[in-house]
C-alpha positions in Angstrom: 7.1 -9.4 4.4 7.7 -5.7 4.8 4.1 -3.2 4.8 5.0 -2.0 1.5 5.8 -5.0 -0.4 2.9 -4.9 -2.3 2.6 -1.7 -3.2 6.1 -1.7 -4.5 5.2 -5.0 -6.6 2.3 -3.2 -8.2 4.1 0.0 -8.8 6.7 -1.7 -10.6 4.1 -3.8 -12.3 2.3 -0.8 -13.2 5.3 1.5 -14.9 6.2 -2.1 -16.5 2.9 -1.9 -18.3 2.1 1.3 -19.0 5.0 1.2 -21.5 4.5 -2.1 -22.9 0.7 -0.9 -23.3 1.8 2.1 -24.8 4.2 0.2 -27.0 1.3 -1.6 -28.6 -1.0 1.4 -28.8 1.9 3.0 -31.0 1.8 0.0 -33.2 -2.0 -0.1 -33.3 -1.7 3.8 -34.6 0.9 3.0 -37.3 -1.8 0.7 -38.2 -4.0 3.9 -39.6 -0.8 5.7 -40.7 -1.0 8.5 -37.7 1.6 10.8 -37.9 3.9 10.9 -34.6 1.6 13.2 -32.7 -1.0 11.2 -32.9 0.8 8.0 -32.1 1.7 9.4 -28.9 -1.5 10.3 -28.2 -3.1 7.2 -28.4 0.0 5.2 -26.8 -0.6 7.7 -23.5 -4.7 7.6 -23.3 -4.4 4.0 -23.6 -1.4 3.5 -20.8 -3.1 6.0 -19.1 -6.6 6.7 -19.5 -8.3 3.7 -17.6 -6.5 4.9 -14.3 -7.8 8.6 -15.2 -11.3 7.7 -16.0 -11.1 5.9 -12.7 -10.4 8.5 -10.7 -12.4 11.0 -12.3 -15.4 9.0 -11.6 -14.2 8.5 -8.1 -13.1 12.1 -7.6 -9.7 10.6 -6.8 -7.2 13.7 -6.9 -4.9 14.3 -8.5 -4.7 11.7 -11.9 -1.9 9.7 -11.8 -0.4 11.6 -14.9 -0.6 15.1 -13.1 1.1 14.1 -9.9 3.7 12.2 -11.6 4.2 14.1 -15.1 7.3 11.4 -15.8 4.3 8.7 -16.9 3.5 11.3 -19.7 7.3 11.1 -20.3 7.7 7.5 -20.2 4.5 6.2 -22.4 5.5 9.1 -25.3 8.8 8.0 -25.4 8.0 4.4 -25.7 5.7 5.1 -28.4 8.0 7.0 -30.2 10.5 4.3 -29.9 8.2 2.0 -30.9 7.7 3.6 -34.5 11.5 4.1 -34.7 11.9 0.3 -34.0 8.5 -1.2 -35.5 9.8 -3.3 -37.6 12.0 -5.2 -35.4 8.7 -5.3 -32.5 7.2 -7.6 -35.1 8.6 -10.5 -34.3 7.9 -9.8 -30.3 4.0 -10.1 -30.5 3.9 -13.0 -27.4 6.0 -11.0 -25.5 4.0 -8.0 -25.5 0.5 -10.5 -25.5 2.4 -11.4 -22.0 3.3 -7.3 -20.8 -0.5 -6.8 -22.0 -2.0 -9.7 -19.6 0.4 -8.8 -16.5 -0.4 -4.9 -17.1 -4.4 -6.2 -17.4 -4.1 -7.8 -13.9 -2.2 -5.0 -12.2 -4.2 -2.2 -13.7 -7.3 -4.2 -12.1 -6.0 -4.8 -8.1 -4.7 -1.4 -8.6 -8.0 0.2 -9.1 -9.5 -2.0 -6.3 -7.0 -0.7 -4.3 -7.8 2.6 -5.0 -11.3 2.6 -4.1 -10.6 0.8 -1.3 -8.7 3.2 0.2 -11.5 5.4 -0.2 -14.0 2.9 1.7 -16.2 2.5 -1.4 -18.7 -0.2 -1.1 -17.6 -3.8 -2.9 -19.7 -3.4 -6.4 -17.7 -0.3 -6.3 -14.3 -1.5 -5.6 -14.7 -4.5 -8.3 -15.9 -1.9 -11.2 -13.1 0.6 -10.5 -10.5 -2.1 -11.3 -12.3 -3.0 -14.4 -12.3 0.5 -15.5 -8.9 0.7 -14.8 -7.8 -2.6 -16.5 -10.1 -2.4 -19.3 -11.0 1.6 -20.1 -7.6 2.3 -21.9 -7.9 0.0 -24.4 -11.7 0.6 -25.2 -10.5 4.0 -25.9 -7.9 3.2 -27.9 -9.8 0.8 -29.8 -12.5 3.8 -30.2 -10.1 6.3 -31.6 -8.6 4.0 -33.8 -12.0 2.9 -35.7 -12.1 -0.7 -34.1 -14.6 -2.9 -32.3 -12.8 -2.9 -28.5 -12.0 -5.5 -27.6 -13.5 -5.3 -24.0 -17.0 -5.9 -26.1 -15.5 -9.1 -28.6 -15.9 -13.0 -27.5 -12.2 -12.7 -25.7 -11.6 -13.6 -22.1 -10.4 -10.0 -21.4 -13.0 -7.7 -19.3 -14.4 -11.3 -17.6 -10.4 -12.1 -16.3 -10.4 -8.3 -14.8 -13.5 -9.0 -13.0 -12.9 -12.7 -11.5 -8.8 -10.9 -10.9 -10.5 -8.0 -8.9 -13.1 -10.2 -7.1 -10.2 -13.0 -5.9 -8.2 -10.1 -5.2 -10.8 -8.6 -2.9 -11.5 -12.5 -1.5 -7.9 -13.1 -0.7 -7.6 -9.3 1.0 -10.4 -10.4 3.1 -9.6 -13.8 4.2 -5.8 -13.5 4.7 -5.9 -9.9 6.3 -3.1 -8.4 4.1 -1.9 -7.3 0.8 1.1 -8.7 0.6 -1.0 -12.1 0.1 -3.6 -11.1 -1.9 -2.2 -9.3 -4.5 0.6 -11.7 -6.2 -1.7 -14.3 -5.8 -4.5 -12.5 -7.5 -2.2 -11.4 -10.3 -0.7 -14.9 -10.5 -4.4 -16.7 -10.9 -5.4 -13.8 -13.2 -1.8 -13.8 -15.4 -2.4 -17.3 -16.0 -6.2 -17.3 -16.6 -5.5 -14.5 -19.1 -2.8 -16.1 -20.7 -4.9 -19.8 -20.7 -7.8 -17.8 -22.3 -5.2 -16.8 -25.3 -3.0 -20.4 -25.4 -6.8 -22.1 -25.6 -9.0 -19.5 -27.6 -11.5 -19.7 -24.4 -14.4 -17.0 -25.6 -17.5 -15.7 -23.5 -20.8 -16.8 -25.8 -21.6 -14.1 -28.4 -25.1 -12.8 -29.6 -25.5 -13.1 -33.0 -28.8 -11.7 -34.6 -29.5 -11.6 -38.2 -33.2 -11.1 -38.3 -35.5 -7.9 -39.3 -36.6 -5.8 -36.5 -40.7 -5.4 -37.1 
């Protein structure tokens, strides 16, 4: 396999789900009536914001959005799509369930990547592809007056960690990318998607009693 094979995977991956992720933000906005403004807001913080809190806690420079200006292009034209099309997306929900999960995994190795390219240390590497997996949607989630789901019972932030640790695993045992990352997004797609097919939850806390 050709050096760049898996960096063109991801980045086709990646502009693959920032749409689809922006696609369901615009639907989660028409959910609390925004006005078009506001649904392309929340459609491109929550395609892009996970990458661009990523860097900014990295001091990784430029964002994404600002070197490529087309992203901002691409996730505010899906959105706005979206609304003009809403009613016929309905019947799509386990297609974009399946865009979400892929994007989910290939937000996550991309992060790792990221910070690995920057020699970070592992604890590092494995947060920045949670942050970049999972921050988009807490913010969406935030903006929009709901719990995000990166702190419910789901199998969401836990499948970003065990995809960006494997990821890391395979990287280090086989040598190259071009291994490691579809077999990392393959283990992760279908732990994901096995999580939502089974209902598989992380253990919740549940307290009802007074604090004295």
């Amino acid at each position: 396999m050709a050096p760049e094979t898996s960096t063109l995977l991801l980045h086709s991956l990646y502009l693959v789900a920032i749409v689809a992720e922006a696609m369901t933000a615009a639907l989660t906005a028409g959910r609390r009536d925004m006005d078009w403004v506001g649904v392309c807001v929340i459609a491109c913080v929550t395609a892009l914001g996970g990458g661009s809190i990523r860097d900014v806690l990295l001091g990784h420079y430029p964002l994404s959005w600002v070197a490529h200006p087309e992203y901002l292009a691409m996730t505010a034209g899906a959105a706005l799509l979206t609304a003009l099309c809403a009613r016929m997306l309905r019947h799509l929900r386990k297609v974009f369930l399946l865009l979400d999960a892929l994007g989910l995994v290939a937000f996550t190795i991309i992060g790792c990547k990221v910070a690995q390219q920057m020699d970070l240390s592992l604890p590092v590497v494995i947060i920045s592809g949670v942050i970049t997996g999972c921050a988009g949607g807490v913010l969406r989630d935030v903006l929009c007056n709901d719990i995000p789901l990166l702190f419910r019972s789901e199998l969401y932030a836990s499948v970003s960690l065990l995809t960006g640790g494997l990821y890391i695993a395979l990287d280090d045992y086989t040598g190259t990318s071009n291994l490691a990352v579809p077999l990392a997004l393959v283990a992760g797609l279908a732990l994901r998607l096995l999580a939502l097919r089974f209902n598989w939850q992380m253990p919740k806390f549940v307290y009802r009693g007074d604090w004295h």
